[in-house]
N, C-alpha and C positions, 0 to 999 in steps of 0.2 A: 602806795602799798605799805610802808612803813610806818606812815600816820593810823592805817586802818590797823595792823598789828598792835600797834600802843594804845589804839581803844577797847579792841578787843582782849588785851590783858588788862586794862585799869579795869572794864565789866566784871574780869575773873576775879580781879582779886578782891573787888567789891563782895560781891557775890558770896565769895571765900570767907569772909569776915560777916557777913550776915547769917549765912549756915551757921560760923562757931558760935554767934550770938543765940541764933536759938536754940544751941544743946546746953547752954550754959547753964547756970541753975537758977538762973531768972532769965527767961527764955522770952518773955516781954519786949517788943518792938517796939521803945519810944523813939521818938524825935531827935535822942541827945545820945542815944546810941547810933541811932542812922546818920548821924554826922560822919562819924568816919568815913563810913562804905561812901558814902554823896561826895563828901570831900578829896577821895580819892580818884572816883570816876573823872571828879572836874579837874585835878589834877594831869590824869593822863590826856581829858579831851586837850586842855592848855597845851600837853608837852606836842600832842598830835598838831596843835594849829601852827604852833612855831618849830616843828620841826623839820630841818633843812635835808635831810639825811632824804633819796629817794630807791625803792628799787626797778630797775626796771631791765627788761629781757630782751637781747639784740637776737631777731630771728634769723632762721637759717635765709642765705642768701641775701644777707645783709652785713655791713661792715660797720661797727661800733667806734667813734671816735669820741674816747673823752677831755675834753678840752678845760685847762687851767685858765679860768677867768682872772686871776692875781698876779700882777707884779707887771713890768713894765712891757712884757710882748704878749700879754695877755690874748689867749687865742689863736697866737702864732708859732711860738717856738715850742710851747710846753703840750702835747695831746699823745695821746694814747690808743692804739687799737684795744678794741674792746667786746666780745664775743658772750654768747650765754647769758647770765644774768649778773647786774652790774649794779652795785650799789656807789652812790655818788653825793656831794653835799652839794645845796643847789646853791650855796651862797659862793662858792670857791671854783664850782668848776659845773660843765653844760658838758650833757651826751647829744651826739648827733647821728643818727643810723641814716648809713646809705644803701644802697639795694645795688645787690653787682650783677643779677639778672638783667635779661633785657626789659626795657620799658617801651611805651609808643607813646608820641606825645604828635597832638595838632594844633597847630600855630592859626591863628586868623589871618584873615587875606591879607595880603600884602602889596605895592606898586613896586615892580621894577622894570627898569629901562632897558632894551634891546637892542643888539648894533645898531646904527639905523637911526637912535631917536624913538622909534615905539617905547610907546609905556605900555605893558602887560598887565596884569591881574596875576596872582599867586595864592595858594591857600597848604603852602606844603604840611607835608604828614611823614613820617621817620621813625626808626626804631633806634634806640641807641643803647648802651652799656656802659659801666664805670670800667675802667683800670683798676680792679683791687689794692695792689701794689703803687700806684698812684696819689688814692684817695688823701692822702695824710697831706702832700703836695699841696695838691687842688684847695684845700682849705686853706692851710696855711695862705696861697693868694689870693683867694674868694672870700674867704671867710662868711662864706654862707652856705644855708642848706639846700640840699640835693634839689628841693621845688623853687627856691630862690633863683638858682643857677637857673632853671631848665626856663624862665620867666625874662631872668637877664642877659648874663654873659653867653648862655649857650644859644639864644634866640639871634643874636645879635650876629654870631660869627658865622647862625645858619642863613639868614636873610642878605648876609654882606657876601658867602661864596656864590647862593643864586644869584645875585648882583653882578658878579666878576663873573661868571660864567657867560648870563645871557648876552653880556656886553658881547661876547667874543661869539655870536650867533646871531645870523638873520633871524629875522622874524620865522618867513616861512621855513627855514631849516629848521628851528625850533622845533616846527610840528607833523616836520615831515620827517624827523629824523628824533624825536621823543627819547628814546630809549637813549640814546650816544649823549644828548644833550644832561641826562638826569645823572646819568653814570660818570658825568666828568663833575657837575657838582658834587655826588658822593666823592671821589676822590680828592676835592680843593676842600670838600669840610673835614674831612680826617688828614689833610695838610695842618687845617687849622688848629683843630681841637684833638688829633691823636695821641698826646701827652696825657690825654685825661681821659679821652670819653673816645667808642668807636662805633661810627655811625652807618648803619644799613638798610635797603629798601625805603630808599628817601622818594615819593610822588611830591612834585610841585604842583599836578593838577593846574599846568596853568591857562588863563583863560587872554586871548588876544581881546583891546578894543572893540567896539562893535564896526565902526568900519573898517575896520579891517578885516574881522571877519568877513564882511559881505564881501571885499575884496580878493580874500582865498577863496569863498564859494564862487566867485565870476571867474576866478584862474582855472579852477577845479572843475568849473562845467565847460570853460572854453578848452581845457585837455580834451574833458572825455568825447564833446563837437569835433575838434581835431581828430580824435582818434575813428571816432563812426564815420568822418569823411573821409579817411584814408583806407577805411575797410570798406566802405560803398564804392570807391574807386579801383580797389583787388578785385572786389565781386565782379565790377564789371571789364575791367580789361580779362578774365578770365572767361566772362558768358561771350563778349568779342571773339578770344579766341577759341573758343568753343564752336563756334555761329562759323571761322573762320573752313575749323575741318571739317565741318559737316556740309560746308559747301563746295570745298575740295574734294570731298571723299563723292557728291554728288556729279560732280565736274569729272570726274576722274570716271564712273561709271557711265555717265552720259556718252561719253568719248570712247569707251569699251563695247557700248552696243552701237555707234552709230558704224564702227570699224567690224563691226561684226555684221552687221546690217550692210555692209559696203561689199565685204568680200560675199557674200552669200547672193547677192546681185551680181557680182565678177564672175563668180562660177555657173551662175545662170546663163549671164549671157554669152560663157564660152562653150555651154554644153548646149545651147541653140543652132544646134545646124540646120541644114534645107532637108536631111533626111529623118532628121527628131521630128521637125515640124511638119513633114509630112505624115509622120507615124500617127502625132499625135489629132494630126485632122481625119483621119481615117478612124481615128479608134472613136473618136466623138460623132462621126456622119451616120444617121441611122437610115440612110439606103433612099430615104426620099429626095427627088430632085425640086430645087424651087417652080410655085408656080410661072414664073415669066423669068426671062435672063435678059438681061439690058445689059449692053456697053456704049460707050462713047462710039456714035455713025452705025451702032449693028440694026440689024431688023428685030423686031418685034416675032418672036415665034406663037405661036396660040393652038391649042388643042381645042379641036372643038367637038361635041359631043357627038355621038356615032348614031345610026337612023333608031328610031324604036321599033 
């Protein structure tokens, strides 16, 4: 920015001194007059290429650190917060803007080991933030910038708490319990790094061996086998006892009419006297006598028909 300013005044004042040249009273553009205005341009572009001096603008939601590159803690003891627009000499000293917003950042896959002995797959993803009131720290023991860290030191303490965490987790608890497992690494990395940086909505995304997996899907389908077999065996002790009343409640009816069927015969045979039974032969006899009566030794009686 300040190189471009020194050119654009050495133009002006080129410029400036060529206008005077043609009001003058020899108004005539030679060669030996255009030295000056050329010489001065080459001037400023000279001072623009060696000049050390820069300006530049620390935006909002960002922290400006200016850093003394001279003397013997060079980068460490000597820096500056730094805000708005900040002029600085680039031979003596270095601006670094940090952003105190959150950021996301994603890591490439990764191998960690799980109680157990499994080795996992990982490809974690994370949002994290600076400590404004921090930042000046963090450099001083980093001494590097804000994409440098997020590359080294801050890569390192996130891949080392997934590390310590999974140790202290079966495999299958891992991914049957996702959410407990993710949330105890977020709190082992803001153990680690909450001096400086605070870390939230961390996914590990992580992915089991492949035999292994097929090893969960064979647990997973012998549950849900287990489970259909123990609800085909409700079904049916329940249709059992279903089958059980409906044979009682038939038993129970069966035994109602045969007892009713019993007495209704009891009172038959008590309302059969010799004077019912003879009522009821009399009410049925329609006046004719049989043709022949036969008994055991009686005679034969016969009608025989009368003269014509």
């Amino acid at each position: 920015m300040i190189s471009l300013i020194f050119i654009v005044v050495g133009v002006f004042i080129a410029l400036v001194r060529i206008i005077a040249i043609t009001r003058s009273a020899n108004p005539q553009l030679t060669l030996s007059k255009l030295l000056a205005p050329l010489g001065i341009i080459a001037l400023f572009l000279l001072i623009a290429l060696i000049n050390p001096f820069r300006l530049e603008r620390v935006d909002a939601g960002h922290v400006g650190i200016k850093v003394n590159l001279t003397g013997d803690n060079r980068g460490v003891s000597k820096f500056e917060y730094k805000t708005g627009w900040v002029i600085f000499n680039t031979w003596i000293s270095k601006l670094y803007e940090f952003p105190t917003f959150q950021q996301h950042i994603d890591y490439p896959e990764q191998s960690v080991i799980t109680k157990g002995g499994f080795e996992a797959t990982i490809k974690p993803s994370f949002n994290y933030s600076l400590n404004p009131g921090s930042i000046g720290e963090m450099f001083q023991n980093l001494r590097l910038s804000v994409k440098e860290v997020e590359q080294g030191w801050l890569k390192n303490a996130i891949i080392s708490s997934v590390n310590d965490v999974a140790n202290l987790y079966e495999v299958d608890a891992i991914f049957n319990h996702r959410a407990e497992f993710e949330q105890s690494i977020i709190q082992e990395c803001n153990k680690r790094v909450g001096r400086w940086f605070s870390i939230s909505q961390l996914r590990t995304n992580i992915q089991p061996p492949q035999a292994l997996q097929e090893a969960i899907e064979k647990k997973t389908k012998a549950i849900q086998e287990a489970q259909a077999a123990e609800n085909q065996k409700l079904v049916a002790v329940a249709e059992a006892e279903r089958k059980i009343a409906v044979a009682r409640g038939d038993s129970a009816a069966a035994v109602i009419q045969a007892a009713g069927e019993a007495e209704a015969i009891r009172r038959k045979q008590l309302a059969l006297t010799a004077t019912y039974i003879e009522f009821i032969r009399v009410q049925k006899w329609n006046g004719a006598y049989p043709s022949t009566l036969a008994g055991s030794g009686a005679n034969f009686l016969m009608q025989l028909p009368g003269p014509k």
